[in-house]
N, C-alpha and C positions, 0 to 999 in steps of 0.2 A: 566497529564502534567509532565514535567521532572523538574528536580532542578533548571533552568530557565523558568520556564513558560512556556513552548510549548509543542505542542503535542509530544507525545516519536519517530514518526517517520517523523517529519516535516523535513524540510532540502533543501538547495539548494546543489545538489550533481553532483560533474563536470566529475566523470567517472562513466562506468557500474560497477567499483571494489566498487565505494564510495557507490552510492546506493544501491548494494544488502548491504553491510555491513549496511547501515545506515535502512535497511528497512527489507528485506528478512532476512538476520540471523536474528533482532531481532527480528522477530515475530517467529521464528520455537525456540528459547528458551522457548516460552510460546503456541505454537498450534505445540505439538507432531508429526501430520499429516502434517506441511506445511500451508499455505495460501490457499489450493486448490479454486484457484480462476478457476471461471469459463467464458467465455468470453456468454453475451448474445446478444449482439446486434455488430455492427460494420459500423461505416459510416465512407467512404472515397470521400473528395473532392479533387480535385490541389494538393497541399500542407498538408495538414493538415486531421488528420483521429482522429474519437471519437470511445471512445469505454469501452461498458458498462461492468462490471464483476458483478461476485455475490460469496462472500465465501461462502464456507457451511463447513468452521472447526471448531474442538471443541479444547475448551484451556485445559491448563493441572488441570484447576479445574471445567470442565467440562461443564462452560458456554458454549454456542452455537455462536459462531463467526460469525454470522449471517449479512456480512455488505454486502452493495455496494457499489462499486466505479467508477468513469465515467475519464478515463485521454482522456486529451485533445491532440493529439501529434501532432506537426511541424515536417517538411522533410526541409532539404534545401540538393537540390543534393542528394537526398538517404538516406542522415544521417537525424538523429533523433538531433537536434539541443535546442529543449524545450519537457516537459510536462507538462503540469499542471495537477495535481491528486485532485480529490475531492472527498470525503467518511463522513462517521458518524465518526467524530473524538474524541469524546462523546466514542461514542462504543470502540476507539480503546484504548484513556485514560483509561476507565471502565477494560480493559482488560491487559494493565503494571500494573493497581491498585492493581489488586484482583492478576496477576501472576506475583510479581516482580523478577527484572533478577540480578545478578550477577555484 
C-alpha cells in the first residue's frame, strides 16, 4: 500500500502518458527486465474484449513476479474509453514492500 492506503499502482488515469507513468515506469524501477507480461487467453465481443496475461519477471531482490491479470477493455468508436484491471494486488504490494522506489 502507498502512504494513503492503496495499492502502489491503483489509479484512475485519463491519458496513455498517465498510465504508463502511473504503472509501467513504476514497476521497471523494481523488475529490471520489464513486466514481461504475456497475453494467454483473448475474448472479443461488440464492444468490449477480455484478456488474460501472465508475468514471468524477477524483481531486483529476486522474488519471482509471478502474477496475473485479466483487464476488462470497452471500445466506443475504436477507442479504448475504460479498463478495468484485476491482478494479485497482495503480490504487487509484497513487491513495492520488499523493492522500494525513490
Amino acid at each position: 500500500m502507498d502512504s494513503d492506503g492503496h495499492p502502489p499502482l491503483a489509479g484512475h488515469y485519463l491519458s496513455k502518458k498517465a498510465f504508463i507513468e502511473g504503472t509501467f515506469a513504476k514497476l521497471a524501477q523494481v523488475l529490471p527486465q520489464g513486466a514481461e507480461l504475456h497475453a494467454e487467453h483473448l475474448i472479443v465481443k461488440d464492444d468490449q474484449a477480455v484478456v488474460e496475461l501472465h508475468s514471468l519477471a524477477t524483481a531486483k531482490n529476486g522474488l519471482r513476479f509471478d502474477n496475473r491479470y485479466c483487464w476488462v477493455v470497452y471500445f466506443r468508436d475504436e477507442l479504448i474509453v475504460r479498463v478495468r484491471a484485476y491482478l494479485d494486488s497482495a503480490m504487487v504490494a509484497r513487491l513495492f514492500k520488499e523493492n522500494p522506489i525513490a
